[in-house]
Backbone as CSV, one residue per row, in Angstrom:
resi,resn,N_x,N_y,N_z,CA_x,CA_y,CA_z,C_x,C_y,C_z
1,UNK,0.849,-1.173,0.000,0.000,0.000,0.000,0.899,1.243,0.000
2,UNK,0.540,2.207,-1.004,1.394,3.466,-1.080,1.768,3.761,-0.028
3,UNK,-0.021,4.457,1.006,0.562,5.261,1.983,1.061,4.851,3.169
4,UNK,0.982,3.610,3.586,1.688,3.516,4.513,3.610,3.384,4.344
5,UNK,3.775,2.802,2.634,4.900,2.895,2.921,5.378,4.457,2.365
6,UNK,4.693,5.363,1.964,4.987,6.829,2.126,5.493,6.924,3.181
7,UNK,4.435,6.884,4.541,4.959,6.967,5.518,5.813,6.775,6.553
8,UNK,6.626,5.374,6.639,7.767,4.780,6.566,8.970,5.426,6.090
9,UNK,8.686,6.127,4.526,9.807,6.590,3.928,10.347,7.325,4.479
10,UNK,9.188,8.325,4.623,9.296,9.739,5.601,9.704,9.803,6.880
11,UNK,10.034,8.662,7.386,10.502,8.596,8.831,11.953,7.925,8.827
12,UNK,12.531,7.396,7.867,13.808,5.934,7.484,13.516,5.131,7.466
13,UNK,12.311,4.875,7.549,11.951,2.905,7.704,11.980,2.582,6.058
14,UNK,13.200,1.630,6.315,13.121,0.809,4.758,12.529,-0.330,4.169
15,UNK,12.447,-1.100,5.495,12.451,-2.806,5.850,11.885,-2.689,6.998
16,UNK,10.560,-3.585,6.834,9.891,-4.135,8.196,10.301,-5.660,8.004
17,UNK,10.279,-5.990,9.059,10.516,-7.320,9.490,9.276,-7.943,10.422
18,UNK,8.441,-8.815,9.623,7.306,-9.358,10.891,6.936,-10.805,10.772
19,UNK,6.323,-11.452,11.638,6.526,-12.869,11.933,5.105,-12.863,12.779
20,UNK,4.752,-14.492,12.613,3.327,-14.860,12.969,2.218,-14.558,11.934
21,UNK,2.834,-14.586,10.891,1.876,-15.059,9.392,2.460,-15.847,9.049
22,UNK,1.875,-17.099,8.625,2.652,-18.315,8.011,2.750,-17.869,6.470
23,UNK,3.885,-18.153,6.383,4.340,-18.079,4.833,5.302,-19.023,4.310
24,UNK,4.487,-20.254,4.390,5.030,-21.142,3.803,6.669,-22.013,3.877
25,UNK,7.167,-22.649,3.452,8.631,-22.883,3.725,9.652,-22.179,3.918
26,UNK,9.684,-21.161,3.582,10.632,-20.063,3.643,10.206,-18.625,3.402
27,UNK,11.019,-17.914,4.274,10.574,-15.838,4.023,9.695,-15.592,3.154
28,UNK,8.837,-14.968,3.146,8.369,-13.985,2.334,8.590,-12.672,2.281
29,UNK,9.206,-12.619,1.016,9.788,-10.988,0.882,8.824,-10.077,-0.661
30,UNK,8.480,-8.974,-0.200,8.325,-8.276,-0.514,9.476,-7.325,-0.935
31,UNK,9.478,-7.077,-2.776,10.828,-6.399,-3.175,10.812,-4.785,-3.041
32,UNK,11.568,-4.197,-2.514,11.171,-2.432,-2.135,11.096,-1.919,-3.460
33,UNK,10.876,-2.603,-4.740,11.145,-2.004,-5.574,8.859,-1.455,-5.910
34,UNK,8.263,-2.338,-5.350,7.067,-1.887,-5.318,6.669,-0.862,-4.356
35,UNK,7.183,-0.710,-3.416,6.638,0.745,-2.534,7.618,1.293,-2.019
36,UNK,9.330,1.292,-2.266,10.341,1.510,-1.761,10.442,1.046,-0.288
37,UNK,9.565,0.422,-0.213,10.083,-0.394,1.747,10.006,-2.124,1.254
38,UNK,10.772,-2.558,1.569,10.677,-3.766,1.435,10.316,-4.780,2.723
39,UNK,9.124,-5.744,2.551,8.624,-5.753,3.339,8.801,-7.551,3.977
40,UNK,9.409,-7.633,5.185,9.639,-9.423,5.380,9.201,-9.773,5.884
41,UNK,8.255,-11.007,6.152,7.384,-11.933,6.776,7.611,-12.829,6.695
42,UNK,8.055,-13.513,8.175,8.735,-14.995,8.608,7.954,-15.923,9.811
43,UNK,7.263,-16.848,8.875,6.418,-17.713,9.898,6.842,-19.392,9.200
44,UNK,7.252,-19.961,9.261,7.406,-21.496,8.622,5.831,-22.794,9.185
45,UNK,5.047,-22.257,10.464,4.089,-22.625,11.273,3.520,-23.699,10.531
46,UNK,3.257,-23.478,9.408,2.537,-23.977,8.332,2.916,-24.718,6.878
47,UNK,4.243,-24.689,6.431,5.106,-24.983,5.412,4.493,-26.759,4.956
48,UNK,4.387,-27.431,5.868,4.421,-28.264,5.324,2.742,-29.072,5.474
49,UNK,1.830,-28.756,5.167,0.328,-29.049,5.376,-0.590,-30.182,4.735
50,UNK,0.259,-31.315,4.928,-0.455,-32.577,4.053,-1.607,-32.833,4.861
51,UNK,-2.220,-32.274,5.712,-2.856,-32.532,6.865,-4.298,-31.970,6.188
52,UNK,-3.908,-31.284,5.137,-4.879,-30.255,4.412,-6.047,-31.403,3.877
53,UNK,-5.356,-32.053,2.826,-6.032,-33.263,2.491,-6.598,-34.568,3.046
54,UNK,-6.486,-34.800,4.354,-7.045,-35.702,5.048,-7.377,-35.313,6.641
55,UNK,-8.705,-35.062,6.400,-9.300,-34.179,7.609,-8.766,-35.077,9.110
56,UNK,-9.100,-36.546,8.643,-8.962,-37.560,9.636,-7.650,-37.459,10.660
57,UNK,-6.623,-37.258,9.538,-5.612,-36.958,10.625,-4.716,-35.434,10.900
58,UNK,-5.746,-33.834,10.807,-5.261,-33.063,11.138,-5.103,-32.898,12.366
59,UNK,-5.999,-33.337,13.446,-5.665,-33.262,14.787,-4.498,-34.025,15.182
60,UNK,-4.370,-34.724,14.662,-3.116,-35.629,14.772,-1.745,-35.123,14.618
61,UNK,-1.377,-34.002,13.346,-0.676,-33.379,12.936,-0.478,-32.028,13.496
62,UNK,-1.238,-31.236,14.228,-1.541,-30.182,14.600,-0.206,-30.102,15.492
63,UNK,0.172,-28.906,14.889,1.893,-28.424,15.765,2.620,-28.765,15.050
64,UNK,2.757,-29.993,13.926,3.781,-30.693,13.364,3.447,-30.447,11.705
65,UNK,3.549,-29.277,11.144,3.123,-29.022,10.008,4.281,-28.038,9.546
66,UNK,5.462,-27.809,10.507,6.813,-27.147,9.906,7.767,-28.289,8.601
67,UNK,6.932,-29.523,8.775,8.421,-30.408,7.907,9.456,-30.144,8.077
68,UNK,10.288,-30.075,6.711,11.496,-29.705,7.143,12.181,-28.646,7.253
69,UNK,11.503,-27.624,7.283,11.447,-26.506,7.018,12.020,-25.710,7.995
70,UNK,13.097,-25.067,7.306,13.799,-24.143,8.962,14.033,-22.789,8.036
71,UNK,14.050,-21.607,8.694,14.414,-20.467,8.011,15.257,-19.553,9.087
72,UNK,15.819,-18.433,8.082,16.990,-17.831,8.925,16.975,-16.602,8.288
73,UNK,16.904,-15.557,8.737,16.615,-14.256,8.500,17.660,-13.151,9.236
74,UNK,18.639,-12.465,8.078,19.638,-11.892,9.155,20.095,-10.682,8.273
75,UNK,19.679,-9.129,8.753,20.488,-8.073,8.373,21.660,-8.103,8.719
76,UNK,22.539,-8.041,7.141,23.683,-7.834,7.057,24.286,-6.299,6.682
77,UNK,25.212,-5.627,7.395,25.880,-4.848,6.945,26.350,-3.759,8.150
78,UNK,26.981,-3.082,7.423,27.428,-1.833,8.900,27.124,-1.300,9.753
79,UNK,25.639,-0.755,8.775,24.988,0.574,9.538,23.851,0.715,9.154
80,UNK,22.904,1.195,9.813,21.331,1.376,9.460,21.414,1.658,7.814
81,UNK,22.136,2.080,6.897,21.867,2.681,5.913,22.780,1.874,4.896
82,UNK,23.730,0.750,5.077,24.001,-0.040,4.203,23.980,-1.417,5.095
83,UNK,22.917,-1.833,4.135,22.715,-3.530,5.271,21.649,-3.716,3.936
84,UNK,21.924,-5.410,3.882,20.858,-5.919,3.266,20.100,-7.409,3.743
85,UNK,18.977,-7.713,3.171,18.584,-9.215,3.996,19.482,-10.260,3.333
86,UNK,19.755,-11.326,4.286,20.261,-12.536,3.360,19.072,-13.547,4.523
87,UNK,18.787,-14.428,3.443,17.705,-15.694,4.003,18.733,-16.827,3.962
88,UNK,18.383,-17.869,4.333,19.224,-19.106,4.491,18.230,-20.020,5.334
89,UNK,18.243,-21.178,4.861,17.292,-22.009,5.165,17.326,-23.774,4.659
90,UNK,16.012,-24.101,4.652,15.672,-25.526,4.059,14.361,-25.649,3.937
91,UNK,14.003,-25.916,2.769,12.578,-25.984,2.629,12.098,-27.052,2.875
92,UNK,10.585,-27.453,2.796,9.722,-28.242,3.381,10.447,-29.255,2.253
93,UNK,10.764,-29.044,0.950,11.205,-30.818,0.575,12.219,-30.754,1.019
94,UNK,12.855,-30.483,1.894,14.711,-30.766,2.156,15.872,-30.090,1.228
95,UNK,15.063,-28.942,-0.042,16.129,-28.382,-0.139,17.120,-27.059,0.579
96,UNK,18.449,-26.915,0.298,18.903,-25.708,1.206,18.976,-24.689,0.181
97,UNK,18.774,-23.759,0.727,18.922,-22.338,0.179,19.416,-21.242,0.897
98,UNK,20.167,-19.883,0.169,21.003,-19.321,0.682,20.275,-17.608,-0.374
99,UNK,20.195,-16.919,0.418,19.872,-15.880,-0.624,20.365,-14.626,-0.089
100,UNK,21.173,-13.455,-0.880,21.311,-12.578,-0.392,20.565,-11.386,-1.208
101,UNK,19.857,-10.318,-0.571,18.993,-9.617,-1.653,19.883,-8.019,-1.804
102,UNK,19.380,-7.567,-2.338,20.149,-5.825,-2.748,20.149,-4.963,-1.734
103,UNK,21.382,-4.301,-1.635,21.197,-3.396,-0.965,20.149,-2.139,-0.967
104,UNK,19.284,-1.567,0.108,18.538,-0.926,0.218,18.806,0.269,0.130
105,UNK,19.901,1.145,0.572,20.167,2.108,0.493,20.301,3.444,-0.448
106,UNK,20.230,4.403,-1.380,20.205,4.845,-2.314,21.130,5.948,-2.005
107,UNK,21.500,6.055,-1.214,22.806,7.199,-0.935,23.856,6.373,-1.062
108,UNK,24.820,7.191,-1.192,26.358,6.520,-1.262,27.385,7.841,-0.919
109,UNK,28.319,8.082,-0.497,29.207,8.808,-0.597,30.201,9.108,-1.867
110,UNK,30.587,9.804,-2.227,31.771,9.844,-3.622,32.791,9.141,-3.093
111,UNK,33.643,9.266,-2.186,34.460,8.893,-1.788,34.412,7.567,-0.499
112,UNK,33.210,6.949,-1.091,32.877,5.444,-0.354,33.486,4.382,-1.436
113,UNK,34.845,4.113,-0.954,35.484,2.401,-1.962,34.956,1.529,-1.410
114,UNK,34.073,1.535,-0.602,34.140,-0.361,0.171,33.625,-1.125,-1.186
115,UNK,34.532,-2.052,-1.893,33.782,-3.247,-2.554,32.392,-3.880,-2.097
116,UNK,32.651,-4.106,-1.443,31.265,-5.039,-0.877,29.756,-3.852,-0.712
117,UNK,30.133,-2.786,-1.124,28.997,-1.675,-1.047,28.402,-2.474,-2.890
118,UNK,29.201,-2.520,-3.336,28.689,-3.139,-4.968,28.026,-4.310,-5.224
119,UNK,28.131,-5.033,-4.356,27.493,-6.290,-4.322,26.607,-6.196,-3.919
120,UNK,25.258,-7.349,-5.293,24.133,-7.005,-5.779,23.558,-8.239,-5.345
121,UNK,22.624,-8.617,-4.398,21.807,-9.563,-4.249,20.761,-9.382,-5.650
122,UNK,20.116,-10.573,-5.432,19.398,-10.991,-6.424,17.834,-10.052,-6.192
123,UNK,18.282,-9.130,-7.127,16.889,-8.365,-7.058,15.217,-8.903,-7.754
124,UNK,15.459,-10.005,-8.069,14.558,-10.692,-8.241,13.615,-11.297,-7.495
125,UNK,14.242,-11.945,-6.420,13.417,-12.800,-5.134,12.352,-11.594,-4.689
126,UNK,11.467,-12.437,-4.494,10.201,-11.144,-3.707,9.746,-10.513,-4.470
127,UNK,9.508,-10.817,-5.861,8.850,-10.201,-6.927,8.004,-11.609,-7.598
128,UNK,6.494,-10.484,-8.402,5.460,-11.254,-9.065,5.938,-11.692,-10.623
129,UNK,5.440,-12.708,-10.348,5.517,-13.408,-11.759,3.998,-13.867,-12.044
130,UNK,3.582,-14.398,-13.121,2.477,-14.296,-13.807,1.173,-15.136,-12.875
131,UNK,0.057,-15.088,-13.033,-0.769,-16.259,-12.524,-0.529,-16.359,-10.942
132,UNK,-0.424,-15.263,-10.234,0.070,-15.070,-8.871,1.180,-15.316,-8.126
133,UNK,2.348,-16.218,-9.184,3.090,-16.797,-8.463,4.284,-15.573,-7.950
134,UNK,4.979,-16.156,-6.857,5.942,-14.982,-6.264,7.149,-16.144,-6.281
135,UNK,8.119,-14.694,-6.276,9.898,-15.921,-6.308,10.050,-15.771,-5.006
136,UNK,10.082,-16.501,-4.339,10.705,-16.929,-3.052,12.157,-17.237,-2.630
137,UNK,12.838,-18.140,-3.606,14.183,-18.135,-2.784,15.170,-18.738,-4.621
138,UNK,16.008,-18.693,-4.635,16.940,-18.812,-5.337,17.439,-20.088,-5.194
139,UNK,17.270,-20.761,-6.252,17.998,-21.696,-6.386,19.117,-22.396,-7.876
140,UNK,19.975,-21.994,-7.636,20.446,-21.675,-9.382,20.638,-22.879,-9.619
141,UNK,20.260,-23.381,-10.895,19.503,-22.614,-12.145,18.144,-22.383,-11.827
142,UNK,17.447,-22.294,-10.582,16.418,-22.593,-10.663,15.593,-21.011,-10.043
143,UNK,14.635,-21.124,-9.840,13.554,-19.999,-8.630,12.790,-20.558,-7.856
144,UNK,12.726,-20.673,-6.460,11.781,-21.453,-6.050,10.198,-20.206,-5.735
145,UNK,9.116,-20.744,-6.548,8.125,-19.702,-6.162,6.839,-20.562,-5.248
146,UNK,5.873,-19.951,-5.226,4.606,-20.040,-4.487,3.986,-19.043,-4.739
147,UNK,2.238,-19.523,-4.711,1.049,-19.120,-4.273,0.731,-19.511,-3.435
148,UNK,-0.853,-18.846,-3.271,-1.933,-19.736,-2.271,-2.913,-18.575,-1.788
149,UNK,-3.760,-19.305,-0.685,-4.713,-18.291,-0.616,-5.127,-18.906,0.786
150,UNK,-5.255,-18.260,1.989,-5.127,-18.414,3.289,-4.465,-19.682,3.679
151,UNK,-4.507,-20.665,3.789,-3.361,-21.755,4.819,-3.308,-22.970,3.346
152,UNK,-3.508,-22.713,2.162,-3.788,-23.473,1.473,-2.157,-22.726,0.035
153,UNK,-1.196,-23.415,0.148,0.324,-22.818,-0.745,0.693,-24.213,-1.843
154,UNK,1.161,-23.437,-2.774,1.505,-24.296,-3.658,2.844,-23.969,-4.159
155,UNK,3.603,-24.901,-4.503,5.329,-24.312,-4.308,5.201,-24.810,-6.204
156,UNK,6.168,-24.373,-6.555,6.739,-24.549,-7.958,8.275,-24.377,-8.149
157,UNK,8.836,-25.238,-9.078,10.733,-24.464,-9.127,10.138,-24.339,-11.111
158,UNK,10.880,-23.298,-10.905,11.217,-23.169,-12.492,12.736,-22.177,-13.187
159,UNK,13.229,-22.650,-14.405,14.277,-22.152,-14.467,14.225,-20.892,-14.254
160,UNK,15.627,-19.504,-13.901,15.613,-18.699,-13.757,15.193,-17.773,-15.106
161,UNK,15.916,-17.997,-16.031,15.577,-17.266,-17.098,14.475,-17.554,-17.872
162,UNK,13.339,-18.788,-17.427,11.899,-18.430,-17.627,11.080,-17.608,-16.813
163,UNK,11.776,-17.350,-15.512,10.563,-16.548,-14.516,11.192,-15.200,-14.925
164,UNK,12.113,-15.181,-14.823,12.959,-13.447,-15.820,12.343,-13.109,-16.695
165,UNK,11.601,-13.593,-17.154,11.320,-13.518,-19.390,9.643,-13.506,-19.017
166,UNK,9.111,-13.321,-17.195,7.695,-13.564,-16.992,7.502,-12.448,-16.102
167,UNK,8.545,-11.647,-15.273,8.251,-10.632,-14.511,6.831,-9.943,-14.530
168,UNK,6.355,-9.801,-13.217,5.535,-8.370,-13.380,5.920,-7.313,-12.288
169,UNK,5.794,-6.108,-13.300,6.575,-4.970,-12.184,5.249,-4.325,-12.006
């Protein structure tokens, strides 16, 4: 929503960070490139929900619907004003993933050399691709994405340079 992240802007908030929405096997990121705040939501609660399809044994399952699913969420960098997210994890099928995303910042100094100020996470993750799907985590050659619609997610991998060639900005 514009105005709230207007409002954010207007204060330094770049990146919220919030938890206790399930979002599936791993982070959900929102890319700042849609409202200039980029927005992260980390709940795994729910990742793995075969429980969905057989009513008989959701009570059974209830609490135990993380699989294998672990996630890791960690600002990296100096200072409030150069730091970026990197995720790191394992998804509900057992794969690992490692993602580092772009730096947020849009200032720079003239006389700032740090190398590592240049290094470009994958500005892709946390962006829409066609038919609702969102990129979730990186997996080269691959993208790992998802939909869904309240406790009900559907995961997909597809190569990188087909979900590239499908963007929606």
């Amino acid at each position: 929503d514009p105005v709230p992240a207007k409002w954010l802007l207007e204060h330094g908030i770049r990146r919220i960070v919030v938890g206790h929405k399930p979002t599936g096997d791993c982070p959900a990121v929102l890319s700042s490139k849609y409202t200039g705040v980029e927005t992260v939501a980390v709940d795994t609660s729910f990742s793995d929900r075969k429980d969905l399809n057989d009513d008989e044994n959701s009570v059974k399952r209830f609490g135990k619907d993380r699989g294998r699913a672990v996630a890791m969420v960690e600002i990296a960098g100096e200072d409030a004003f150069r730091n970026r997210l990197e995720t790191a994890g394992v998804l509900a099928c057992g794969t690992e993933y490692s993602n580092q995303f772009p730096i947020l910042s849009s200032t720079r100094s003239e006389d700032d050399d740090d190398d590592d100020y240049d290094v470009v996470g994958d500005p892709n993750i946390g962006s829409m691709v066609s038919n609702g799907w969102w990129i979730k985590a990186a997996l080269p050659p691959n993208y790992h994405l998802c939909r869904g619609s309240g406790r009900f997610i559907e995961y997909d991998t597809r190569l990188m340079q087909d979900v590239i060639n499908d963007l929606r900005y």
